[in-house]
N, C-alpha and C positions, 0 to 999 in steps of 0.2 A: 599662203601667207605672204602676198603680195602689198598687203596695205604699209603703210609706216608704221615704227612705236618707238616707245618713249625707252631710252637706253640713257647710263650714264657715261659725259664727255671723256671721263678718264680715271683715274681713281681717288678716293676722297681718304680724307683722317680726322678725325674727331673725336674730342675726350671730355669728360665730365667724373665727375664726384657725387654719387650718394650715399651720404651716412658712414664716409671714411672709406668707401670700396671705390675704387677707379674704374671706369668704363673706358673703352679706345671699342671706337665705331670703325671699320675699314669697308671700305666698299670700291671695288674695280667692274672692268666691262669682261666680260667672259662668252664668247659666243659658242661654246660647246660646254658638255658637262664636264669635261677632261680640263679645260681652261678653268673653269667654275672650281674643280676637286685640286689642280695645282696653287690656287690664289688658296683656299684654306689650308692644304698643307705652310704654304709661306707663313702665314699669319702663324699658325701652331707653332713653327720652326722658333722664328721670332719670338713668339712668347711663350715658349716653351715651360719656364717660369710660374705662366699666369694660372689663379685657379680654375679657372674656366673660359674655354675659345668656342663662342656659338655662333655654328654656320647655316647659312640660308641660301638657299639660289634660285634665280626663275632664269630659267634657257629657253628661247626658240627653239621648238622639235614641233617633230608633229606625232603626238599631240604639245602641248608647252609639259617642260619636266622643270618642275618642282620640286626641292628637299629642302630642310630644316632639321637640325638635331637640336635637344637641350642640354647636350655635351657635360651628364653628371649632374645638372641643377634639376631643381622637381618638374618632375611630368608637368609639360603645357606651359612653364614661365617662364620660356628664351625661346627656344627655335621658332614654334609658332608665334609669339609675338613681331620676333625679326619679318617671317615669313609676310606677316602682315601690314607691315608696314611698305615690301617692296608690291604688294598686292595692291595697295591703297594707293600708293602711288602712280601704279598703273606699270612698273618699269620690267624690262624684260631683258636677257642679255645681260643679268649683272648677277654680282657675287655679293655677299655680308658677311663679314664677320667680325663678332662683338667683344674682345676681348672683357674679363673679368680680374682684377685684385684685389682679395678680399679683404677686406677692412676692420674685420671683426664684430662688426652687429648685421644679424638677420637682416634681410628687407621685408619675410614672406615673399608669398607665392604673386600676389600683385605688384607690392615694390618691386618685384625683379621684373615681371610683365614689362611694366612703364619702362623699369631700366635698358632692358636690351631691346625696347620697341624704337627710345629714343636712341640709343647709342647708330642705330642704323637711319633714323632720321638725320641729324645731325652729320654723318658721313655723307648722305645722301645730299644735303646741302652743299657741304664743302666741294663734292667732285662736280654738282651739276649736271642737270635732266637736260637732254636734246633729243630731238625727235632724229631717225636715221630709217634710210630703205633698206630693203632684206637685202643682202646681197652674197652672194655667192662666188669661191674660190675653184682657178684648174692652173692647169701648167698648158706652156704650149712648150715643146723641143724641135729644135731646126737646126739646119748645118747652118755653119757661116753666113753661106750666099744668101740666104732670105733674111736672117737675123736682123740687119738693116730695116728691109721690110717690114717686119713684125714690131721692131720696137716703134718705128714711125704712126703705125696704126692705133700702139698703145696708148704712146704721146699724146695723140690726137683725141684718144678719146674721152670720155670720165671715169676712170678706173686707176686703181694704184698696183702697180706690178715694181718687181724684181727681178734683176737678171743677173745668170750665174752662167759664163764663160768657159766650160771647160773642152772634154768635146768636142760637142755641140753647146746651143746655146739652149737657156730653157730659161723662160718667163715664168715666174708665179705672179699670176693676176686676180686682183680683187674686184669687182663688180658690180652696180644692183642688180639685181635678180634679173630685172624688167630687161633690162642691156644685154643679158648673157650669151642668149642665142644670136641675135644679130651682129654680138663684135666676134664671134666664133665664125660666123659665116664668113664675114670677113675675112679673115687670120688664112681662112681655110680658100676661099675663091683669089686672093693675095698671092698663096702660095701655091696655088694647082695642085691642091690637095697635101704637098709634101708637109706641111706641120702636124706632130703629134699632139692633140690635144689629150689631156689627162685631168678626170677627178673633179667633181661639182659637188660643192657643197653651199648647201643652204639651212640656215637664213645665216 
């Protein structure tokens, strides 16, 4: 899974009204299912309140993992609709969820379809689609005297990292995938082997 795909810039919010019920559309970027499972918990937290919070996700894995619930509403009129909508899109790497307050008149099982199809359209608007390379996260650790070194390398290259001084020193660095082996050789022919590199994850 080297090609680009189409991810959301950051997180969106959007709200609408049908027939006296509130919709809030939420959508963030989530590169694991873990990132994906804490953005719904938030949203739940938040509207804790609400009559129904319906989540969706598409992650990069390998294979791509997918879920959707209709969190209480009838079989097939929220999750899969949401799910559908991030589908159609094309978007991957991102989280939904549709909050519901209920209003007091039915929609049926298609007015709710439309409803939480759009509530994740709409979010999806507001955060904005950009295309992004897969990329992949390690740590490098070093004593001191390289520390220079390494962060030089990082500087230098396209990649976002952090550094945590304690110890030793130890980068967390983010990547494209394509970059990963060759800024590692680096790090590593740099420091005549002395960096511990740690932990690859992709995409």
């Amino acid at each position: 899974m080297t090609e680009t795909f189409r991810t959301v810039a950051g997180r969106g919010q959007a709200s609408f009204e049908v027939r006296g019920s509130e919709f809030i559309g939420h959508v963030a970027p989530a590169r694991t299912v873990d990132e994906a499972e804490a953005f719904v918990s938030e949203v739940r937290t938040a509207h804790a309140d609400a009559t129904h919070n319906v989540p969706a996700y598409r992650v990069r894995a390998d294979p791509l993992r997918e879920w959707a619930s209709d969190a209480d509403e009838p079989s097939g009129s929220a999750g899969k609709p949401a799910l559908n909508v991030l589908q159609g899109e094309a978007v991957e790497n991102v989280v939904a969820v549709v909050t519901r307050y209920y209003g007091g008149t039915n929609l049926g099982v298609g007015g709710l379809a439309r409803a939480y199809g759009q509530g994740v359209k709409v979010a999806l608007e507001d955060a904005g689609i950009v295309e992004e390379r897969p990329s992949e996260t390690f740590t490098i650790a070093v004593d001191y005297d390289d520390s220079g070194t390494v962060r030089g390398i990082l500087e230098s290259a396209d990649c976002e990292f952090e550094a945590d001084y304690a110890e030793r020193v130890t980068f967390a660095c983010r990547v494209a995938a394509e970059d990963g082996d060759a800024l590692r050789d680096r790090i590593r022919s740099a420091t005549s082997g002395r960096a511990e590199l740690e932990g690859r994850e992709s995409p």
